[in-house]
C-alpha positions as a printed Julia matrix, in Angstrom:
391×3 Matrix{Float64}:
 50.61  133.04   91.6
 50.43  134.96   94.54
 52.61  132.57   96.61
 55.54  133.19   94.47
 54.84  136.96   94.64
 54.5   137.18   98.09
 57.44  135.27   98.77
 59.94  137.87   96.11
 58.73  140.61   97.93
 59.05  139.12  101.58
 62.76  137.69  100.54
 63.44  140.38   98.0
 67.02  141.8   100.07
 68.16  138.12  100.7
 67.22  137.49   97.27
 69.48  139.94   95.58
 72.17  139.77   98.43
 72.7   136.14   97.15
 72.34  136.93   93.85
 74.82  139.28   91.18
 73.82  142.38   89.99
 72.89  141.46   86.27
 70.31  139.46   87.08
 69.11  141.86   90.5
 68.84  144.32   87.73
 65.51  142.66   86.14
 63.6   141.68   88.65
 61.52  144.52   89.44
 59.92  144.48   85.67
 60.07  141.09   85.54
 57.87  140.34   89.01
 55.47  143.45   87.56
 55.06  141.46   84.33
 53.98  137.97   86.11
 51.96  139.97   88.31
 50.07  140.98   85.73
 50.12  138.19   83.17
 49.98  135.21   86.01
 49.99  132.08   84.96
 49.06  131.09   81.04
 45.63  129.35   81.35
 45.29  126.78   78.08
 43.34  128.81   76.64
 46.09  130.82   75.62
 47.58  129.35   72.31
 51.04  127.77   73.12
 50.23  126.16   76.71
 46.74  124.75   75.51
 47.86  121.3    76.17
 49.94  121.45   79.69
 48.1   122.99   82.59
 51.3   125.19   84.18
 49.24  126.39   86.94
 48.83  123.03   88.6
 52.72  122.38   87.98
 53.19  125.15   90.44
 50.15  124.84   92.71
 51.95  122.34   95.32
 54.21  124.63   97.75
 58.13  123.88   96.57
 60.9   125.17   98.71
 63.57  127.71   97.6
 67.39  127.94   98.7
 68.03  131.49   98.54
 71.34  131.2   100.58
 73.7   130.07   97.74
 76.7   131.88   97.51
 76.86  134.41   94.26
 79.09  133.23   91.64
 80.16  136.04   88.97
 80.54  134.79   85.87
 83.94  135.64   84.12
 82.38  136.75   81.21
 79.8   138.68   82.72
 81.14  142.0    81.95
 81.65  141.19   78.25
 78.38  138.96   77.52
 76.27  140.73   80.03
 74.41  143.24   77.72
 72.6   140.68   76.04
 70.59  139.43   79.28
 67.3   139.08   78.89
 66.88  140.5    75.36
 65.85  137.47   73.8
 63.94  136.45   76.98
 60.78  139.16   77.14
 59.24  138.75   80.59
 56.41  140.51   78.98
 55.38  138.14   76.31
 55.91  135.09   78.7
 54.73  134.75   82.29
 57.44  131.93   82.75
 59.98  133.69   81.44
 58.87  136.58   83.78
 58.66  134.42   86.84
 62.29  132.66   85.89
 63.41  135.94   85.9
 62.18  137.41   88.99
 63.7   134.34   91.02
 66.56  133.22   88.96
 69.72  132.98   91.7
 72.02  131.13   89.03
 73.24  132.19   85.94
 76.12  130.31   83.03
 77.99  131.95   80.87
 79.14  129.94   77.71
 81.15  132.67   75.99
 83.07  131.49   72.65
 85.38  134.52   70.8
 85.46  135.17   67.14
 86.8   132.37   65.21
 87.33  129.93   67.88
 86.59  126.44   68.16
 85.94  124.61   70.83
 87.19  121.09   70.03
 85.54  119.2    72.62
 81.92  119.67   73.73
 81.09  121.63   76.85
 79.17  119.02   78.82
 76.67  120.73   82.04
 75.08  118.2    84.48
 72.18  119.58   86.84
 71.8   116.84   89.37
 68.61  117.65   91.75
 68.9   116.63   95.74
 66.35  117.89   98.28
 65.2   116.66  101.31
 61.87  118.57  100.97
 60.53  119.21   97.91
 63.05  121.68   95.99
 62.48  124.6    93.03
 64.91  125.71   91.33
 65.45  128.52   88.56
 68.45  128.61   86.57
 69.44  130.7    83.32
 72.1   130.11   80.5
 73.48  132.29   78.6
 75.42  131.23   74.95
 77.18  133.9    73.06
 79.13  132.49   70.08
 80.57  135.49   68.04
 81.76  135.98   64.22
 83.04  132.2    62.63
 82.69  130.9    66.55
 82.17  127.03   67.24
 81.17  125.28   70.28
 78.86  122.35   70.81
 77.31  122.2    74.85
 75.64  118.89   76.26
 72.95  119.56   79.2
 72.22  116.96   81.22
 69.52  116.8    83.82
 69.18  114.3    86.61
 67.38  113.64   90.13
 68.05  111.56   93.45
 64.77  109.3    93.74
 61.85  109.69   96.54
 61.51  113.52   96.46
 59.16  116.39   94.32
 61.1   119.11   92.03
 59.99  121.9    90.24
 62.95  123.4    87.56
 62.51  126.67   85.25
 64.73  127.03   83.03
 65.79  129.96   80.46
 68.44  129.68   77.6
 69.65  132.63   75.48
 71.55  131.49   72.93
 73.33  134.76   70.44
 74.66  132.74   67.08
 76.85  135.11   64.92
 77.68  135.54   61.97
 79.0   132.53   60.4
 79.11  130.5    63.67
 77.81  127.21   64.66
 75.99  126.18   68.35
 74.97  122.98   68.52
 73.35  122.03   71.95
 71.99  118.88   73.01
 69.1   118.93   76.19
 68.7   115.31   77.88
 66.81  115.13   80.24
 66.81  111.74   82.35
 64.87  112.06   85.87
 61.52  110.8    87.32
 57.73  110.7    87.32
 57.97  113.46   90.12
 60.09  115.67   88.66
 58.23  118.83   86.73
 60.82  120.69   84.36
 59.86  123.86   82.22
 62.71  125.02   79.63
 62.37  127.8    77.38
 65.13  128.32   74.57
 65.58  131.88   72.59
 68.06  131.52   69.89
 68.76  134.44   67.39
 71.13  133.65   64.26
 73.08  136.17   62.26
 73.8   135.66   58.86
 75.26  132.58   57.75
 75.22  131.09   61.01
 73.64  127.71   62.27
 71.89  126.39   65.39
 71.25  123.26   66.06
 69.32  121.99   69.01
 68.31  118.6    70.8
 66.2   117.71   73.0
 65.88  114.25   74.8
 62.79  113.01   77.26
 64.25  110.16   78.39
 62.11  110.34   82.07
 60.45  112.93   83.87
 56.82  113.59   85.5
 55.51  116.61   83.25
 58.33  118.41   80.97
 57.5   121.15   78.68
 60.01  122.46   76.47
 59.67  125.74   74.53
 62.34  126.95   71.71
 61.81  129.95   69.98
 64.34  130.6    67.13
 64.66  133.72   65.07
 66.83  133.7    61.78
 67.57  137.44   61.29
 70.78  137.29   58.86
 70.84  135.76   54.6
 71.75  132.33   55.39
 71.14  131.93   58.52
 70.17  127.94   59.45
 68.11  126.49   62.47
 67.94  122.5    63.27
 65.47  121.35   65.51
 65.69  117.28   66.59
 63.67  115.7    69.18
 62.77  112.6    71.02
 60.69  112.15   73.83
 59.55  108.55   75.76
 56.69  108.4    78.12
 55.07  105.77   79.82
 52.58  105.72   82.9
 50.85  108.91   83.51
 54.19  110.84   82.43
 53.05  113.96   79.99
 55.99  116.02   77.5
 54.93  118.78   75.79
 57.38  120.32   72.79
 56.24  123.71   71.34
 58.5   125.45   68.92
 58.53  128.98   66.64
 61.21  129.52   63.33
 61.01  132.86   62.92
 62.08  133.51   59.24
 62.8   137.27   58.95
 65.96  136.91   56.04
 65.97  135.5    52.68
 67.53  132.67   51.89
 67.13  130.9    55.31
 66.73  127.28   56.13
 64.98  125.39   58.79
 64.21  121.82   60.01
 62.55  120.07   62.17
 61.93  116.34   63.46
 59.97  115.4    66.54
 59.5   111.95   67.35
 57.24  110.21   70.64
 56.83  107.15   71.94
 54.19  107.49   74.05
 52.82  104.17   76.26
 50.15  103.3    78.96
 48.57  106.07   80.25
 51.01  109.02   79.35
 50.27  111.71   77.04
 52.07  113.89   74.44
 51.65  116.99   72.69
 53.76  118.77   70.08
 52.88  122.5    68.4
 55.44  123.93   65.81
 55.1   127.23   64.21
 57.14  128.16   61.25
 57.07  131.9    60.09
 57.9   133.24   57.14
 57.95  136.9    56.6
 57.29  138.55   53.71
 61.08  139.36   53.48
 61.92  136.21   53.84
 62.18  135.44   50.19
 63.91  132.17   49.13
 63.04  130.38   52.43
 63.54  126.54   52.61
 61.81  124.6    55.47
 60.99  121.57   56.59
 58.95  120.26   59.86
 57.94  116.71   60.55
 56.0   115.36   63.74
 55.99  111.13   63.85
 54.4   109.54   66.85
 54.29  105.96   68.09
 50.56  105.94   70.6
 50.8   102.62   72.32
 48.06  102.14   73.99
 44.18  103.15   73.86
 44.99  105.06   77.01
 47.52  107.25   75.59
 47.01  110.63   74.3
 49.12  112.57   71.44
 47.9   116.18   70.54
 50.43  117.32   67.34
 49.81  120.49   65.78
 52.36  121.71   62.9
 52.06  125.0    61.13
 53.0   126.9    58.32
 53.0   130.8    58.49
 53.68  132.3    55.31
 53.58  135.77   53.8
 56.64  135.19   51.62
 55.52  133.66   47.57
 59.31  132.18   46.43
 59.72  129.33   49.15
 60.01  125.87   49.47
 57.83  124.97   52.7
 56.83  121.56   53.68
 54.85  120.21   57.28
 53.25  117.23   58.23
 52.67  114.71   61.39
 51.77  111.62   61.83
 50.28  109.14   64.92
 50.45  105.38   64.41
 50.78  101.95   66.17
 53.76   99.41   66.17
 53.63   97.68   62.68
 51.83   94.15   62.8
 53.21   92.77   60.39
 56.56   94.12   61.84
 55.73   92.51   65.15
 55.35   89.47   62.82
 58.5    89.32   61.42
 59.98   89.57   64.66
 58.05   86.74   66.23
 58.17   84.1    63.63
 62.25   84.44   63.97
 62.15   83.57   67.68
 62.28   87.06   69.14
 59.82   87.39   72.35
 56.87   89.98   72.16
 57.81   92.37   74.88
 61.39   91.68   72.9
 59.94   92.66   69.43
 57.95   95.48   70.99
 61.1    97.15   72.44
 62.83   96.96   69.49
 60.65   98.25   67.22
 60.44  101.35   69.72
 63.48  101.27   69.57
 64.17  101.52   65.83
 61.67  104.22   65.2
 63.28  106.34   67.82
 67.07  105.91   66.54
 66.27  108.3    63.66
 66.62  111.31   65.65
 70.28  109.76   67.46
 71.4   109.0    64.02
 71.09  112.88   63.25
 73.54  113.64   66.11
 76.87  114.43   64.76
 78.72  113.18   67.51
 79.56  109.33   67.49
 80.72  109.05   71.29
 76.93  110.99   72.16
 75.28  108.56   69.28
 76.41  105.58   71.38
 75.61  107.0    74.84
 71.69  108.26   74.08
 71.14  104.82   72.28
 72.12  102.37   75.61
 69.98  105.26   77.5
 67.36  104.67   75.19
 67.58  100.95   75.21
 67.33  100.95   79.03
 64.34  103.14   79.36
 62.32  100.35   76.79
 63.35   97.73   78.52
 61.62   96.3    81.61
 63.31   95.63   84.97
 62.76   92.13   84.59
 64.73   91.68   81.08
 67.27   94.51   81.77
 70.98   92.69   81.55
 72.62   96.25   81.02
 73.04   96.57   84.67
 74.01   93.28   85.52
């Protein structure tokens, strides 16, 4: 902890001179807050099963010398900064903020639609081993429509340590979708934390995609504050060797007549590990609440680990509430089928994986994405040695 605190306060001028003044403005409660909350042991509730203070043990370097960037709509979305994002409730958060050098602004006006998604690619190079903080900020106003793709990707042979904060504002009767893929390596280390917040009538939906990566934690915290209001949570991680993902979500219910769902889905092989916690709450004015969260997870291996925790939070008595996980092996009799119809083992194997992840892409609405995450998906089951989509 200290390292990081030492370093804002030793770089603080060059920090802020390569920086713009929205997010300067934060960082003097934000580096007080991690300085007094350091970093979440797992003993606290919602990082019990990653260890975040090893992710940032190893010394990462920092380019502080980028040149400032004002967004355009920085004077119009600019108040809601950091008001979803509470550097005192989240040391993460707090440390994002304090260092954060980059910020996006997706800004979408009443009653427009964007026709075509808004696609973002973060591509990681370093010669030395790189951190980097970045924030995003979504602001969709009244009957607003716009659908955002995040892609994240990294050059081979080097160590990288990303933070990440979204704030996404969804009013009243507008629609966000965003869909998070991430597709690096086994020493890349990638923490993203999502606040949504959803008038009435509006709807979020959100994606998420481990396709590769070393550790990867994603938080999303959601809050439904308007009648109507709708959250969708998909998603879909892979992990093989010693690889660890780690998906922890909150639905905050605070209208009536809200809806919520969720579907997680692992694949988790060899030595690699999982872990999924997903609170749904349901205040006591949240009358006429419909939810559903689900948590299905293929363990390959007697060496890999799955910790999957769903819960229900309810203070509300007229809802319709429904959780559940489960952790399983491939189907034998499956594998079977497969076999006795000429299809190889390691064939069958990959495309039973295969078909039990395609549940979440078949949720996505958007046919050209559809197509794309299921030849990524095919090509992270597949081994080197049978891979043909390359050649």
């Amino acid at each position: 902890m200290n390292q990081y605190l030492d370093l804002f306060h030793a770089q603080r001028e060059l920090i802020d001179s390569h920086s713009i003044a929205l997010l300067n403005a934060r960082r003097d409660e934000a580096a007080a807050a991690f300085a007094r909350l350091g970093f979440p042991s797992q003993k606290v509730e919602r990082y019990k099963y990653t260890d975040v203070a090893r992710m940032f043990a190893p010394n990462y370097g920092l380019n502080l010398l980028g040149t400032p960037a004002v967004p355009a709509d920085v004077e119009r979305c600019g108040a809601h900064y950091g008001t979803l994002a509470d550097v005192n409730a989240d040391a993460i958060t707090a440390l994002n903020t304090m260092l954060a050098q980059e910020l996006l602004i997706i800004y979408v006006p009443a009653r427009e639609t964007r026709d075509n998604p808004l696609q973002v690619t973060h591509t990681l190079r370093a010669t030395a081993p790189l951190m980097q903080n970045r924030r995003l900020l979504i602001v969709a106003e009244e009957e607003a429509r716009v659908q955002v793709i995040l892609g994240e990707r990294a050059d081979e042979g080097q160590d990288f340590l990303t933070t990440q904060v979204t704030e996404v504002f969804v009013g009243k009767n507008a629609q966000v979708e965003i869909y998070d893929i991430e597709n690096t390596h086994e020493r890349c280390h990638r923490i993203h934390q999502l606040y949504a917040q959803v008038a009435e009538g509006g709807r979020l939906a959100h994606t998420v995609f481990t396709l590769a990566s070393g550790l990867s934690r994603n938080q999303t915290d959601v809050q439904l504050i308007g009648q109507g209001a709708e959250a969708t949570l998909l998603g879909c991680a892979i992990a093989n060797g010693t690889q660890h993902v780690d998906n922890n979500t909150l639905i905050d219910h605070q209208a009536p007549g809200c809806r919520s769902r969720e579907l997680y889905k692992y694949v988790i092989d060899q030595q690699a590990s999982g872990a999924f916690a997903g609170r749904v709450l349901v205040r006591e004015q949240a009358q006429q609440t419909d939810s559903e969260e689900r948590n299905a997870n293929l363990v390959c291996t007697d060496e890999a680990r799955m910790w999957t925790q769903p819960m229900l939070e309810i203070y509300a008595d007229d809802v319709k509430c429904s959780h559940g996980s489960t952790v399983g092996q491939l189907n034998d009799e499956a594998l079977f089928y497969l076999r006795q119809r000429g299809i190889s083992e390691a064939e069958a194997r990959m495309l039973l994986k295969q078909a039990f992840a395609s549940e979440v892409i078949n949720e996505i609405p958007l046919e050209a994405l559809q197509h794309r995450l299921s030849a990524m998906v095919e090509k992270r089951f597949r081994s080197c040695e049978d891979c043909r989509l390359c050649k």
